[in-house]
N, C-alpha and C positions, 0 to 999 in steps of 0.2 A: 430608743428601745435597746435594753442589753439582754442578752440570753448566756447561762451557763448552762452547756449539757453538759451532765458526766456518762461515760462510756467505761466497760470492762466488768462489773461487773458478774458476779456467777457462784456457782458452789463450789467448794474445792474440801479438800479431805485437811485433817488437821495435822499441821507439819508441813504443809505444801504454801505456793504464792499464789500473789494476784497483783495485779498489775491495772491502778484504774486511772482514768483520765477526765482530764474536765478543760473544757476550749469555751473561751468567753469572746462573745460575737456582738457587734453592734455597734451603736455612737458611744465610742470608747477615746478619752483624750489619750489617759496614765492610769495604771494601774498600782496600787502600795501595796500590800499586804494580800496572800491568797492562803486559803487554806481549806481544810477538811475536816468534817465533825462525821459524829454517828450518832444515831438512835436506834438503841435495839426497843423490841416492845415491850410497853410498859414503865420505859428509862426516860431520864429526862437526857435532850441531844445534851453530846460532851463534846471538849474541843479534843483533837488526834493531832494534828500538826499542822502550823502556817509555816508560812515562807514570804520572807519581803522581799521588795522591789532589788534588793543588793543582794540578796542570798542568804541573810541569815535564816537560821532555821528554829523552830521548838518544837519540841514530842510531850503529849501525855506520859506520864512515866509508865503507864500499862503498854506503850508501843514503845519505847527505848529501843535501840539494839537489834527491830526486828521491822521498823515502818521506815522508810526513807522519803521524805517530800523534794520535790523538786519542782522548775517553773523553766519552761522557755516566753522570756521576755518578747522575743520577734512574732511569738504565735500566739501571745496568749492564751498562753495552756499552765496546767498545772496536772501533776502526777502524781501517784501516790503508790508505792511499788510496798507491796504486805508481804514481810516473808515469815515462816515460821508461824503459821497462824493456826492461832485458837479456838474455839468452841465459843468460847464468851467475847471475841473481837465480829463473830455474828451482830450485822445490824445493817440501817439502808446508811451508806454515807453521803455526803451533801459538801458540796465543795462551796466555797462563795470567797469573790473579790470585794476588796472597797477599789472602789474607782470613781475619776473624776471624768465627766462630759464635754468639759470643755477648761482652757486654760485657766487658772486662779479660782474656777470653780469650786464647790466643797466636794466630799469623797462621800459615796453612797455606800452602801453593801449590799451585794449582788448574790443569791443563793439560786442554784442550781434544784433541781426534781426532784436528785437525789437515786443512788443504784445501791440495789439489795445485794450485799457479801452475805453468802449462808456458809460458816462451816465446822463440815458432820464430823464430827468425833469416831 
């Protein structure tokens, strides 16, 4: 059994941050690739940014310059630090890992519940 909760969370006024978190718990071998998507309502979920097991990074180009992803490997966590935020970056976001259960095993994807960003213009 794997769990991803994501934590943090909230409303914030536009122009301000947030800071969310997501910790993957369970019969975990390895973990590749993590990342964070959004759905606002109505929208179909987009991808925001992953992060692989080495560090590299991607951004939606509507978060450039303003989303930073980050991952601690020892903890299995993963971060997502929003600064300068919009009106239209409102939506619930959902983190999820591919991860493998056991050695030479294949890699699943693991999505999380998912936390509501609101923010008021």
């Amino acid at each position: 059994q794997v769990q991803l909760v994501e934590s943090g969370g909230g409303l914030v006024q536009a122009g301000g941050s947030l800071r969310i978190s997501c910790a993957a718990s369970g019969r975990i071998f390895s973990i590749n690739a993590m990342g964070w998507y959004r759905q606002a309502p109505g929208k179909q979920r987009e991808l925001v940014a992953t992060v692989t097991s080495g560090g590299t990074t991607s951004y939606a180009d509507s978060v450039k310059g303003r989303f930073t992803i980050s991952r601690d490997n020892a903890r299995n966590t993963v971060d997502l630090q929003m600064n300068r935020l919009k009106p239209e970056d409102t939506a619930v976001y959902y983190c999820n890992a591919d991860l493998s259960h056991s050695s030479g095993s294949f890699y699943y994807r693991y999505w999380g519940q998912g936390t509501q960003v609101t923010v008021s213009s």
